[in-house]
SEMIDREN-66167 format. One record per residue (C-alpha): x, y, z. Coordinates in steps of 0.05 Angstrom, whole numbers, padded with zeros to 5 digits, always signed. Example, Ala and Ser with C-alpha at 12.3 -4.5 7.8 and 13.67 -1.06 7.14 Angstrom:
# SEMIDREN-66167
+00246-00090+00156+00273-00021+00143
# end
This chain:
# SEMIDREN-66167
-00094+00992+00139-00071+00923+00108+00000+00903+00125+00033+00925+00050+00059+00865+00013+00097+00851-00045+00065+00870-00113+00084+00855-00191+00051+00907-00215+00037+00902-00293+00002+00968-00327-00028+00969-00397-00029+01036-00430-00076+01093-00412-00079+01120-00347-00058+01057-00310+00003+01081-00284-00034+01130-00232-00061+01062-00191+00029+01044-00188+00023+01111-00159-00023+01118-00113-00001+01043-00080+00068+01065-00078+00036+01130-00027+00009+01088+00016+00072+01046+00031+00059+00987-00009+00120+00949-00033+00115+00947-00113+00147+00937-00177+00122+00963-00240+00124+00933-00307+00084+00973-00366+00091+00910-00412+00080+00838-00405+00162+00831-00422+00189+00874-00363+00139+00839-00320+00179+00772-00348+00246+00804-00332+00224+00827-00260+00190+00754-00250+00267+00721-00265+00295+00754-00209+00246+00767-00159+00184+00732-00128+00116+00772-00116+00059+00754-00062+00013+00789-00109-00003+00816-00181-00037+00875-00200-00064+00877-00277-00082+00947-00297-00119+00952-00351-00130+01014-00387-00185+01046-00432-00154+01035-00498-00112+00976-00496-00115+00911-00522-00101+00861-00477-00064+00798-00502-00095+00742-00462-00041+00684-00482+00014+00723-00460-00020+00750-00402-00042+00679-00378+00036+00662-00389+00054+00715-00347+00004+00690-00283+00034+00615-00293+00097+00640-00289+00085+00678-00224+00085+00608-00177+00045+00618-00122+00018+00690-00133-00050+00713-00125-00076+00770-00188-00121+00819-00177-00148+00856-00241-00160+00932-00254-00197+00948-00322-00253+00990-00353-00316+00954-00362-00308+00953-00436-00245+00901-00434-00297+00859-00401-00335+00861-00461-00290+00804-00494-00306+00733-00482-00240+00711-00480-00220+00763-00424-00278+00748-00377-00252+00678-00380-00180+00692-00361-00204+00735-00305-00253+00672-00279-00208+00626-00289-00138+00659-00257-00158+00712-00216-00168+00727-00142-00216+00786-00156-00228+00850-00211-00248+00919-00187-00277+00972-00252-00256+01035-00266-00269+01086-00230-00256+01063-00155-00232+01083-00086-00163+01069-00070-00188+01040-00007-00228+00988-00042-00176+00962-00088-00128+00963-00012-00186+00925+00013-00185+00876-00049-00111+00863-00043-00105+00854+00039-00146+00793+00024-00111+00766-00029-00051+00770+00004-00082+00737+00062-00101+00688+00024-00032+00686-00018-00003+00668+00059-00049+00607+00057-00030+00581-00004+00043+00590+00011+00024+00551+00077-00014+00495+00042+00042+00483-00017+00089+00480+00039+00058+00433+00086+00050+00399-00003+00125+00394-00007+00133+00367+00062+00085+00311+00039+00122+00288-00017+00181+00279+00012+00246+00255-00032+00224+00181-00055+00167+00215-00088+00119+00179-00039+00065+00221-00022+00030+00216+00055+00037+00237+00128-00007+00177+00150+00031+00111+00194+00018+00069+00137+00063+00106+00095+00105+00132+00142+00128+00048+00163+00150+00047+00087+00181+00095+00086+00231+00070+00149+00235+00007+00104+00250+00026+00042+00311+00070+00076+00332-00002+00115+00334-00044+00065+00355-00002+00018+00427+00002+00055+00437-00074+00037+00456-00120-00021+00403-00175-00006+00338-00190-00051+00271-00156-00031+00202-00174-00040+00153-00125-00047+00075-00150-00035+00011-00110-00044-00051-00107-00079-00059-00086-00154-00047-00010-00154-00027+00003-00089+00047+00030-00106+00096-00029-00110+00138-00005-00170+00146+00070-00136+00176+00028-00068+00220-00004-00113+00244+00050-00153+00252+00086-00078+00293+00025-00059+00337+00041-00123+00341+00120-00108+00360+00102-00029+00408+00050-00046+00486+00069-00068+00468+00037-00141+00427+00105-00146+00472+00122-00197+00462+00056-00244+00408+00029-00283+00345+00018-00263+00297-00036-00307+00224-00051-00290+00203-00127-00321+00132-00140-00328+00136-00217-00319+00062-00227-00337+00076-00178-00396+00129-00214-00440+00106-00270-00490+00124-00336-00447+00165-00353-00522+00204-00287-00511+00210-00276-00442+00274-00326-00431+00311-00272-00493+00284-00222-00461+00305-00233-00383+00379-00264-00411+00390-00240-00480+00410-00280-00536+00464-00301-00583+00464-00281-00666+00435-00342-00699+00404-00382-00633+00338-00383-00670+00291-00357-00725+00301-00281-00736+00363-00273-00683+00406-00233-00734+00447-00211-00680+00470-00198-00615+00435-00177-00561+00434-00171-00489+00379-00190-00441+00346-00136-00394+00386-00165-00330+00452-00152-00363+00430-00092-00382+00415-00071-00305+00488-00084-00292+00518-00036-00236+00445-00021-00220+00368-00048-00206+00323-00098-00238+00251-00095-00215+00219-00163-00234+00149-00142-00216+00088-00186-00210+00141-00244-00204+00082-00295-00194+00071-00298-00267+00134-00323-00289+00133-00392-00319+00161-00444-00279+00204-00465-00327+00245-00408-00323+00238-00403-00260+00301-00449-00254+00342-00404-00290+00328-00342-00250+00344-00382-00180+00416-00401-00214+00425-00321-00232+00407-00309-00157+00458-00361-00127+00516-00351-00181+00499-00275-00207+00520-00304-00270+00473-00319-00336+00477-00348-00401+00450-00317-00455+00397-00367-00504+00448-00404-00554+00515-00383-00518+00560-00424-00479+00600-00372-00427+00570-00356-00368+00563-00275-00360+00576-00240-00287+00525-00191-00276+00530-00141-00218+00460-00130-00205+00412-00118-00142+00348-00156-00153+00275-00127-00124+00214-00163-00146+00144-00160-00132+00079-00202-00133+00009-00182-00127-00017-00253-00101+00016-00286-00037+00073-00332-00066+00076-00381+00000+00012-00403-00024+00032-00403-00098+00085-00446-00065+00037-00487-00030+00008-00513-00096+00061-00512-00137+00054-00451-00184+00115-00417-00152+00183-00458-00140+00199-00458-00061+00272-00454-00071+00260-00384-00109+00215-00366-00067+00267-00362-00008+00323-00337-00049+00278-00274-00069+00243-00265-00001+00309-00244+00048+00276-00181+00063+00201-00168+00054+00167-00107+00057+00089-00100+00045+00058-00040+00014-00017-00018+00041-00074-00010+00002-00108+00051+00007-00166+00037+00046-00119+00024+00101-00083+00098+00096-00154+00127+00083-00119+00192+00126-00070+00196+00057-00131+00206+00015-00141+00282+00010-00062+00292+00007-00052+00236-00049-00121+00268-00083-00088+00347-00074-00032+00322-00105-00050+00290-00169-00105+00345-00175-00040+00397-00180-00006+00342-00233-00069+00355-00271-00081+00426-00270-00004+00439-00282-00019+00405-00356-00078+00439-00381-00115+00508-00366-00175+00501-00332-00218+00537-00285-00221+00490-00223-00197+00507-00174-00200+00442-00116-00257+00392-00081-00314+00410-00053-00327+00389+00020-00375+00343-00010-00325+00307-00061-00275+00299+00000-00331+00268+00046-00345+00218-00009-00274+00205-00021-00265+00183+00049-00322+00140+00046-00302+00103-00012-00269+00033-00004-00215+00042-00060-00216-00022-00089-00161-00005-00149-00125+00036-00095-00085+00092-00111-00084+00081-00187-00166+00083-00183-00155+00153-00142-00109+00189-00191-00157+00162-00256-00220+00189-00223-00184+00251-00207-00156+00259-00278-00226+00253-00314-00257+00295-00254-00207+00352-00277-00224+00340-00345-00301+00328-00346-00318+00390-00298-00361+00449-00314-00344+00477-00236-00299+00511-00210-00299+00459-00134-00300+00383-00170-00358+00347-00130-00374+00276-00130-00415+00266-00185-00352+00285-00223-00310+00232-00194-00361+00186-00209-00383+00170-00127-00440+00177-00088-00455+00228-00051-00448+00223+00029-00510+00237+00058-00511+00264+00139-00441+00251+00148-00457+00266+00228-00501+00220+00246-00472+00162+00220-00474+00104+00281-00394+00075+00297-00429+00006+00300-00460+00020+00223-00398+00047+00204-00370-00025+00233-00406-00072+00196-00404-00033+00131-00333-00031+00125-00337-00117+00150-00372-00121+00089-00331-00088+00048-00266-00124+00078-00299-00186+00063-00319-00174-00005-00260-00141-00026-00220-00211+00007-00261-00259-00040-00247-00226-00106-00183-00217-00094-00171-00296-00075-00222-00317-00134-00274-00325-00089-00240-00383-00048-00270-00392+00025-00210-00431+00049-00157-00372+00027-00208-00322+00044-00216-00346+00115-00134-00351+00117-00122-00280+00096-00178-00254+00142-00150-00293+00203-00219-00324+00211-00247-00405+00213-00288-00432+00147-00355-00435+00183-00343-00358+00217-00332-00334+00145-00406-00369+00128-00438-00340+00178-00407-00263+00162-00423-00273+00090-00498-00301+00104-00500-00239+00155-00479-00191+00103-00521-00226+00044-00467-00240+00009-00472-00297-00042-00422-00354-00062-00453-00376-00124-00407-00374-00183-00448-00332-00230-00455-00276-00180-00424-00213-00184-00379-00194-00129-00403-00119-00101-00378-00061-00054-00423-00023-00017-00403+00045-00008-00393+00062+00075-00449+00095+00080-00525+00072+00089-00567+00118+00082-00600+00117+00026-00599+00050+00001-00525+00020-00026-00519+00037-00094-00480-00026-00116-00407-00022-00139-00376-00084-00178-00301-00082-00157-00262-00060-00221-00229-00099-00261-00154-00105-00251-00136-00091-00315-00148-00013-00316-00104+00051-00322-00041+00050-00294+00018+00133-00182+00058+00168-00196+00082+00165-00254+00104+00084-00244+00023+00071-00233+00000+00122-00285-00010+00110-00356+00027+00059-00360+00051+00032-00426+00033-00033-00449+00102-00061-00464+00123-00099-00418+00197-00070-00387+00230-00003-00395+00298+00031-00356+00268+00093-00347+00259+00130-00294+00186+00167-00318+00149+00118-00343+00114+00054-00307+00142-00002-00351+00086-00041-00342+00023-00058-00376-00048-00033-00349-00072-00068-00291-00008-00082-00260+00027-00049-00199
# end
């Protein structure tokens, strides 16, 4: 006999309440409810490894409120109990499809509905298991992993995060540099202050000096009044500057003199402000070589980069993949009824092989119209829009080599605008060497081609991927449809505009 488990047992007229019965005779630990409402009233106070839905001959069964009942149950696993007539309605086939472990139909053996419910609570165990092993994932910062990658961030967020001193957050375009710096804000003892994220490339270049240091009633056309700038407004707390690179240089003068004097001046007024604020900023490109030809100023540079901290793209915490993928796919599912229920083997294989060229933002999109777009109940890769990984087993280490040299490469030139000198520079690698790798991989230099990433695996031919655009959909919630206004102070959204990490 199955070791007895917990049991929310909710009966629905007729002769249901000789299955509580019988249960409760063989040892089995249950509470009954003979109404959706005292099954909410027992749910409040107690937590259930299982649900039982008895269904009798002639009642009506009210799917919405039943449905409300099973999301309100957490990790539970439902078994269902009717007549075949209830199964007769359209709408209660699809509740039982869609949210429940298994059905049994009247009449039955007590020892197959026992059956029935040892595995579901075998498999309620495993859930509890997984969502726990979940939650240890995601740890406090909100940053979701287990790999090194993540787990070296992690250390430096809490490091730096102890000080007063400018950081400088670098990483690639959707790889998670606003969620660092918001951890950087949470770790920090200004936790309790404000918190502003600044699009630099957002702002109108006209507005941005109002914006960044407010202005004074009547300093120009339409300043009726008043009005303070975003880094006054971060006073006692954090201002993220992010994608600092964009900044005009003009003002970039202004910002160094807030960094050395923590003072400003607001546009038309003539007192200088004190502003208690921590500045974090961060920059997609590399600003030492924005430095190097003058489209970043060197003495700001060195004021904002005290302590540096570099966030990885995703290819290079490819082990975070199926954790960061579990976890958006439970953000999804928690906002809309649906009857998937996870990834295939098939749709994790190709997510492993995929090179992730918008990083984590590209993950959560193709997750989010996988969820929606769907007819399954396993998403597979068609439905995250990848290719299908074909003999995963025999793939060669020396294959695997050069495909993911190519993709390095590739990736490497778009991101520097297809310039061999910073290209060979970022890969650690001489002019000519970089020649002969691109000639070896057949990749071309002229201007008009398109830039391409094979997926990892051969076999069958590469079905060509152009790299996306950077301008797409902005994880968690900073890297997730983002607004397209350019700042905000608040703690859900992004405050950035698509494209932007």
């Amino acid at each position: 006999m199955q070791q007895p488990g917990s049991i929310l047992c909710v009966t629905l007229g007729g002769h249901s309440m000789r299955v509580a019965e019988q249960l409760l005779g063989r040892g089995w630990d249950l509470a009954q409810a003979n109404d959706l409402a005292a099954a909410g009233r027992l749910q409040a106070h107690r937590s259930f490894m299982l649900g039982l839905l008895v269904v009798g001959a002639e009642s009506t069964v009210p799917e919405t409120a039943v449905e409300a009942c099973i999301g309100a149950s957490g990790g539970s696993e439902w078994v269902a109990v009717c007549e075949p007539q209830a199964l007769e309605s359209p709408a209660f086939r699809d509740l039982v499809l869609g949210s429940f472990f298994d059905h049994l139909l009247m009449p039955f053996h007590l020892n197959e509905l026992e059956l029935v419910l040892g595995h579901a609570t075998q498999r309620a165990i495993l859930r509890q298991r997984h969502d726990a092993a979940r939650r240890h994932a995601v740890d406090a910062l909100g940053m979701v992993g287990q790999g090194p990658a993540i787990t070296r961030l992690r250390e430096q967020i809490r490091k730096v995060a102890a000080t007063e001193a400018p950081v400088l957050i670098g990483g690639e375009s959707g790889s998670g540099k606003e969620l660092a710096a918001r951890a950087i804000h949470q770790c920090s003892h200004r936790s309790a202050g404000s918190f502003v994220a600044v699009n630099c490339g957002a702002i109108s270049p006209s507005l941005i000096q109002s914006e960044l240091f407010g202005h004074e009633r009547g300093a120009f056309t339409g300043a009726s009044s008043e009005r303070r700038g975003l880094i006054e407004a971060a006073s006692g707390g954090t201002i993220f500057l992010d994608e600092i690179g964009d900044l005009p240089i003009e003002l970039q003068t202004n910002l160094l003199r807030f960094l050395q004097e923590k003072t400003i001046s607001r546009v038309g007024g003539v007192r200088n402000i004190h502003v208690d604020v921590r500045v974090v900023a961060a920059s997609h490109v590399d600003l030492a070589e924005a430095v190097a030809v003058g489209q970043f100023r060197e003495d700001l540079f060195y004021r904002l980069n005290v302590l540096s901290i570099d966030v990885a793209p995703l290819r290079r915490r490819m082990e975070d993949v199926p954790i960061l993928a579990e976890y958006f796919f439970q953000r999804c599912v928690a906002k809309s009824r649906t009857r998937v229920r996870g990834f295939s083997r098939q749709a994790l294989a190709a997510m492993l092989a995929h090179a992730w060229p918008g990083n984590v933002r590209e993950l959560f999109n193709r997750v989010q119209r996988a969820v929606v777009m769907t007819d399954r109940r396993l998403i597979g890769p068609a439905d995250l829009g990848l290719q299908a990984v074909e003999n995963v087993a025999g793939m060669g280490l020396d294959v695997a080599r050069t495909a993911a040299e190519r993709d390095v490469i590739c990736l490497t030139l778009t991101r520097v605008g297809r310039n061999i000198t910073h290209a060979a520079r970022e890969l650690g690698v001489s002019r000519m060497t970089l020649y002969r790798l691109m000639e070896k991989h057949g990749i071309a230099l002229e201007s008009e081609s398109r830039l391409h990433v094979a997926p990892v695996w051969p076999e069958p031919a590469p079905v060509i991927r152009p790299t996306p655009s950077p301008r797409v959909g902005d994880p968690l919630e900073a890297m997730m449809n983002a607004p397209s206004a350019g700042f905000h102070a608040d703690w859900a959204g992004a405050g950035k505009p698509a494209g932007r990490a």
